[in-house]
N, C-alpha and C positions, 0 to 999 in steps of 0.2 A: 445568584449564580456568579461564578467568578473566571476570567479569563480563559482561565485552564478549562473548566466544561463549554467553553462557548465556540473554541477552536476548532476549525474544520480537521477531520478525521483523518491521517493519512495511511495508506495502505501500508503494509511490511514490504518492507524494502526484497523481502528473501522468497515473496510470495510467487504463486504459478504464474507462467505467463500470460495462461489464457483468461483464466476465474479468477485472479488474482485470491488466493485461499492460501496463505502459511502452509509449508508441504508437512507439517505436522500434525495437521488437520485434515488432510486434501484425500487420502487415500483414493478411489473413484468419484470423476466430477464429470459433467454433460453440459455443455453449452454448444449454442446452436455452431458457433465459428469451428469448434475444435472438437462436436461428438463427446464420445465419451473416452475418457483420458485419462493417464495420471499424474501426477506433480511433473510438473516440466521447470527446469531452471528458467529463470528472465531472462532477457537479452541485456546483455552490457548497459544498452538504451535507455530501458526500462528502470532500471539500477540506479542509473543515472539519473531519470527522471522523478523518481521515488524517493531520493534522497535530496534532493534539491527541493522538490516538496516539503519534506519533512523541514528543512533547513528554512524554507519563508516561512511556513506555521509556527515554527518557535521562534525568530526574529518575529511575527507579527502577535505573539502571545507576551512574549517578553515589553512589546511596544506598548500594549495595551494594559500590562502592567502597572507602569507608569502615572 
């Protein structure tokens, strides 16, 4: 296995708030916090959070390259 399969998974940056589910897949979702729901934008937060994720997993895929 090589780097790239070994890297923690990060969610989509554009996904639900609640289920985090891509709103291209999401149509009706049920989780205990939010019921049952449909694709809700993320919070700026979120966004933020998810992309800065993304942004250590490929600095630490790239590292591990090496």
């Amino acid at each position: 296995m090589g780097a790239r399969d070994e890297a923690p998974v990060t969610m989509p940056v554009n996904a639900c708030r609640h289920c985090v589910i891509p709103e291209i897949d999401h149509f009706q979702r049920w989780t205990e916090a939010a019921g049952w729901h449909g694709w809700k934008a993320p919070t700026q937060a979120q966004i933020k959070a998810r992309m800065l994720a993304r942004r250590a997993n490929r600095i630490m895929r790239k590292a591990g390259a090496r």
